[in-house]
N, C-alpha and C positions, 0 to 999 in steps of 0.2 A: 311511707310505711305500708300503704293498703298494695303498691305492686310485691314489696316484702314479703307480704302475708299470703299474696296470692301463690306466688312462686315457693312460698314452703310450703303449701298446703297440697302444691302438686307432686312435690317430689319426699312428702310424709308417708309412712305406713302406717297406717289403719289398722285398729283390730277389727277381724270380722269372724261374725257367726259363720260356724263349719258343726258339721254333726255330731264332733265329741266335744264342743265349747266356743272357744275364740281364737282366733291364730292372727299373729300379726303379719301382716302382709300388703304388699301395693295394692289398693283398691282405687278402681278408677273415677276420678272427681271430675265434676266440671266446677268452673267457677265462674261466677259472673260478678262485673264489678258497676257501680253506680247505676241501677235498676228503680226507674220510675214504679212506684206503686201511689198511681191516684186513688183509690178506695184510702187512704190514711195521710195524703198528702205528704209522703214522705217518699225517700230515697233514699233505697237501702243501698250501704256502700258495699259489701261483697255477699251472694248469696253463695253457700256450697252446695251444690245437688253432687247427693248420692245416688238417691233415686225416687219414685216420685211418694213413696211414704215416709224419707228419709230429709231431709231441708232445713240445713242451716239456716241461717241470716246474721249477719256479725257486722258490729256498726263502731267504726273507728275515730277514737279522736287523741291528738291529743294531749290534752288537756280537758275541761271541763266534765268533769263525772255526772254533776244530776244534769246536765243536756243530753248527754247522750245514754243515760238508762231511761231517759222519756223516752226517745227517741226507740229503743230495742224494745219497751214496754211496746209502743205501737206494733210494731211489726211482732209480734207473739201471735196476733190476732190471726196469722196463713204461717208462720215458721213453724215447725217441728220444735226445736232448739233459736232461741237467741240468744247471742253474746254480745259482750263490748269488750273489744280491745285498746287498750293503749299502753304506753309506753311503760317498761317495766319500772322506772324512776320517777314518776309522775307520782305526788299524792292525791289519793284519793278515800276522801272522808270515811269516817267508819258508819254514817249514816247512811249514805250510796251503799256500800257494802251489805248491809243489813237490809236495805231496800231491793238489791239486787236477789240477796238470799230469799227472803218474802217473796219476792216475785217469779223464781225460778229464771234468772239471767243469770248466764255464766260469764264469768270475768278469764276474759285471755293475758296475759303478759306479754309485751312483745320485746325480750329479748335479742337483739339483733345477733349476738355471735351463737347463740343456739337456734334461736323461733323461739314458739309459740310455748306459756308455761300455763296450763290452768289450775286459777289459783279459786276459783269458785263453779262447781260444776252446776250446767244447765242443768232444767227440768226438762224433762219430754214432756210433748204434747201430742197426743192421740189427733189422728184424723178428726172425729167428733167432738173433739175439744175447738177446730178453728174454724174458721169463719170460711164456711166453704166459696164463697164466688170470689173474695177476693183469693183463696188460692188457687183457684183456675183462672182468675187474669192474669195471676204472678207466672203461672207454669206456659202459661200462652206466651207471655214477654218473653222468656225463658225460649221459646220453639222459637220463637221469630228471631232470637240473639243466633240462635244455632243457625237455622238456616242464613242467615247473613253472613255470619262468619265461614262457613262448606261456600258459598255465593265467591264471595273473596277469594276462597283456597285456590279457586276452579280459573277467576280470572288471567289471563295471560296479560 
C-alpha cells in the first residue's frame, strides 16, 4: 500500500495558491518513505514535502486504528499536517474517528482503483506550533535522502 500511495501522490494535482485563488495543477512533491525520527522514537512511513513551511507526515496501516493515530499523534509534534491512511474497507472505530477529529489527524482512504479519499481533514500547524529541533533533524534526514539519492543518479 505505502509504494501505492507514494506513486499516486506523484502523479496527483494539487491545488495551489495563484494571485486570484487556487488553480489546480501539478505541483511538484518529494516523497520520502520510512524516515527515522529519534527525537519520538518513531518511523514515519511517507513524509510529503511541498516545501519547507509546507510537510505532511502520513502513517500507514492496515488495520489497527488506535496504533496508528498514537503513532501520527507523535509526529504532529515537526508535521505541518498528519494523517493515517489505510485501507478504504477496514473498520475503523467511531472513537478513533473522534479521536482523530480532537486531535487534528486527517484520515486518508486508500482506495486502490482511484487513490487516495479524505474522509477527515487535517489541522494545520503553524511553524510556532512545532517543536522546532526535531523539525530541523527531520528536514536534515530529508537533505541527506536527497543527496543520496542525486549520489545514485550520478553513479555509472
Amino acid at each position: 500500500m505505502q509504494a501505492d500511495v507514494d506513486r499516486w501522490l506523484h502523479n496527483y494535482s494539487f491545488w495551489k495558491s495563484t494571485e486570484g485563488g487556487y488553480s489546480r495543477e501539478k505541483v511538484a512533491v518529494k516523497t520520502y518513505r520510512e524516515v527515522h525520527i529519534p527525537e519520538i522514537g518513531r518511523r514515519s512511513d511517507l513524509i510529503v514535502y511541498f516545501s519547507k513551511r509546507k510537510i505532511f507526515n502520513i502513517e500507514l496501516k492496515l488495520f489497527n486504528s488506535g496504533e496508528v493515530v498514537r503513532h501520527a499523534t507523535d509526529h504532529q509534534s515537526w508535521a505541518n499536517y498528519s494523517y493515517v491512511c489505510m485501507p478504504h474497507n477496514v473498520f475503523i472505530p467511531e472513537t478513533d474517528k473522534n479521536l482523530m477529529i480532537k486531535r487534528g489527524i486527517g484520515l486518508l482512504l486508500w482506495v486502490p482503483e482511484i487513490g487516495l479519499v479524505e474522509a477527515i481533514y487535517g489541522r494545520h500547524k503553524s511553524i510556532g506550533q512545532l517543536n522546532k529541533q526535531i523539525r530541523e533533524n527531520v528536514l536534515k534526514s530529508l537533505r541527506r535522502e536527497d543527496r543520496k539519492k542525486s549520489q545514485q543518479l550520478i553513479q555509472f
